[in-house]
BALUM-908891 format. One line per field, with one value per residue (C-alpha): residue in three letters; x, y, z. Coordinates in nm, 3 decimals, m for minus. Example, Ala and Ser with C-alpha at 12.3 -4.5 7.8 and 13.67 -1.06 7.14 Angstrom:
! BALUM-908891
residuo c(ala|ser)
x c(1.230|1.367)
y c(m0.450|m0.106)
z c(0.780|0.714)
This chain:
! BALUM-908891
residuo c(unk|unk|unk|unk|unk|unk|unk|unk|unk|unk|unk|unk|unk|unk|unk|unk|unk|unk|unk|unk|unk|unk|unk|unk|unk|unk|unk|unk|unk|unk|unk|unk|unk|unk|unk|unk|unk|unk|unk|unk|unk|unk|unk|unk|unk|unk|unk|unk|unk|unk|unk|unk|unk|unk|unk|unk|unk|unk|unk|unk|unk|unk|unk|unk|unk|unk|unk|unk|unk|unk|unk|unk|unk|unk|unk|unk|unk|unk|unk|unk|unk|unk|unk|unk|unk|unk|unk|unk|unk|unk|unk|unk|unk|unk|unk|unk|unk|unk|unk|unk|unk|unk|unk|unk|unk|unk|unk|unk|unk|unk|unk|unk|unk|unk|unk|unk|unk|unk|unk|unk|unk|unk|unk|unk|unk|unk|unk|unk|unk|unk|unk|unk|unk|unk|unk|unk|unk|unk|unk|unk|unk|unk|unk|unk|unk|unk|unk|unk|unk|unk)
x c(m2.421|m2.202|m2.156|m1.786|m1.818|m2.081|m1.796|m1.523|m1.771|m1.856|m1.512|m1.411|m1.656|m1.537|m1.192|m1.299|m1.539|m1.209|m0.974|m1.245|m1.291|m0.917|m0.878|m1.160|m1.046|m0.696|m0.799|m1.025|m0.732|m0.554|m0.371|m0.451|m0.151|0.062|0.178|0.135|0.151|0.352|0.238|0.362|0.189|m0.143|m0.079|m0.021|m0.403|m0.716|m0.834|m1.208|m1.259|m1.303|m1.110|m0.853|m0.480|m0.175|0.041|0.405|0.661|0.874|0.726|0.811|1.050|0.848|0.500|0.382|0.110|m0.062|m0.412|m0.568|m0.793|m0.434|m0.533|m0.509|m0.219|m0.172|0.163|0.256|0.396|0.708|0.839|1.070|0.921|0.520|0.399|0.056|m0.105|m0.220|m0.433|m0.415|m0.609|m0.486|m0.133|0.136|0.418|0.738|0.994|0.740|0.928|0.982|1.235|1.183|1.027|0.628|0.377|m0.009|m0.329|m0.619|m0.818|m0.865|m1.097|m1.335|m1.049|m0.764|m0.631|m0.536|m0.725|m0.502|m0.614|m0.282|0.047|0.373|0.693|1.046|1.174|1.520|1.775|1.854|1.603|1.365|1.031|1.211|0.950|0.991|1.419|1.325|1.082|1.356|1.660|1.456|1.382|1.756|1.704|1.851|1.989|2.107|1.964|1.657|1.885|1.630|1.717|1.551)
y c(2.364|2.655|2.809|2.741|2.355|2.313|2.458|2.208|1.929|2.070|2.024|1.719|1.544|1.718|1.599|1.236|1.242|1.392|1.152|0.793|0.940|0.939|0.611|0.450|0.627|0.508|0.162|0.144|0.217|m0.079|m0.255|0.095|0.274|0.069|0.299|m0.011|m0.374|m0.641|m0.938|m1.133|m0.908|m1.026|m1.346|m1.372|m1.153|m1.123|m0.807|m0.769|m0.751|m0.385|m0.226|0.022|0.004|0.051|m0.249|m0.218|m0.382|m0.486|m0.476|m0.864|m0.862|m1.029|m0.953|m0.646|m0.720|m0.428|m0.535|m0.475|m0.165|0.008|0.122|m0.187|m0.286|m0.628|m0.653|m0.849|m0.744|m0.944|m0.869|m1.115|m1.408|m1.366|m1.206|m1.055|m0.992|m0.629|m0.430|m0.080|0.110|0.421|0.618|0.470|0.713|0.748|0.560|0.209|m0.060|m0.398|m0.474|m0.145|m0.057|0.070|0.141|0.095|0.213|0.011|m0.273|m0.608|m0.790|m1.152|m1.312|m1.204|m0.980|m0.597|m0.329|m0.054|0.322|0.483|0.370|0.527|0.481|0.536|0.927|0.886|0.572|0.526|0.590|0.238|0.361|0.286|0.077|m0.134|m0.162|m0.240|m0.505|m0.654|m0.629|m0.808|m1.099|m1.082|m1.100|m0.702|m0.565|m0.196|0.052|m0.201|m0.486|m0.810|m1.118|m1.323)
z c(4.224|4.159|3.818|3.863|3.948|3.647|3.410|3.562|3.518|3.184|3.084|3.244|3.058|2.708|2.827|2.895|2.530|2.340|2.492|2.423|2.058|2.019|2.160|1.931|1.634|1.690|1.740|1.434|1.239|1.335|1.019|0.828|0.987|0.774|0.429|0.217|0.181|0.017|m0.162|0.149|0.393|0.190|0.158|0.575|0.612|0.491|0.284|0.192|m0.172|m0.251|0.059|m0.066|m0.002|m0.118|m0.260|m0.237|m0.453|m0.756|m1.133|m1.199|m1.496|m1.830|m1.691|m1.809|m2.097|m2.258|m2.332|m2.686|m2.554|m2.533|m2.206|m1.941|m1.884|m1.651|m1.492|m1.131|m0.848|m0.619|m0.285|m0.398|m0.132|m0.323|m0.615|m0.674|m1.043|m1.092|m1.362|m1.367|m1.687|m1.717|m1.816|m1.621|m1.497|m1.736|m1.535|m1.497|m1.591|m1.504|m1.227|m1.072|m0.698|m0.770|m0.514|m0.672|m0.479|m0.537|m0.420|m0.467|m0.648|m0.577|m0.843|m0.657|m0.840|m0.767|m0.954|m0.914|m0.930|m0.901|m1.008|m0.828|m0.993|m0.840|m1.002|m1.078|m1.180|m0.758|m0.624|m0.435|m0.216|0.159|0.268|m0.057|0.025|0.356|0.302|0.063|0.302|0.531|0.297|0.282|m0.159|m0.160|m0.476|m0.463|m0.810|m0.861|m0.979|m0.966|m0.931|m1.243)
């Protein structure tokens, strides 16, 4: 075989390898492409206890309990249609508070419950993470500014 041939086999095989490895990394990712989850989109699939995600939503108004460490804090999450306890132990960002859009990374636990590493909070008065607005204008329960319904 020609030196020539052997490097256009050479590469047509490196094409073919690049373009399966992109296929089966794309298709490992699967659900992962998602940016987060609501308490709805949990209740409709099954998470293994200790995967990581994120977990989109409202801070249900009345559920935020400090714990007596005076670190944990419990507090649930609503899309409005489910709701999802979370415990986060940590420093929460300045503008948490209940009735406002949050986005927590964690993972779930074998109780159910989300053990959040991360909590997101919105950054001004206005402002609602998209996918969280979205997710509520399709439930049709939309409030513009983070106005819950009680």
């Amino acid at each position: 075989m020609k030196p020539k041939r052997q490097r256009m086999m050479l590469m047509g095989v490196a094409a073919l390898v690049l373009v399966a490895s992109t296929a089966l990394g794309l298709s490992a990712l699967g659900s992962k492409k998602q940016y987060f989850m609501t308490p709805t989109d949990l209740a409709t699939r099954h998470t293994l206890s200790g995967e990581n995600f994120r977990l989109g939503g409202l801070v249900t108004v009345g559920s935020v309990k400090h714990l007596a460490d005076g670190v944990t804090l419990t507090f649930q999450v609503t899309d409005l249609q489910n709701t999802l306890p979370v415990k986060f132990r940590g420093i929460t960002p300045d503008l948490f508070r209940e009735g406002t859009g949050v986005i927590a990374e964690g993972h779930m636990d074998r109780a159910g419950m989300f053990v959040a590493n991360t909590v997101l909070a919105k950054h001004d008065e206005n402002y609602m993470p998209p996918e969280v607005a979205a997710s509520l204008k399709k439930s049709g329960r939309w409030k513009p500014y983070g106005q819950v319904t009680r």
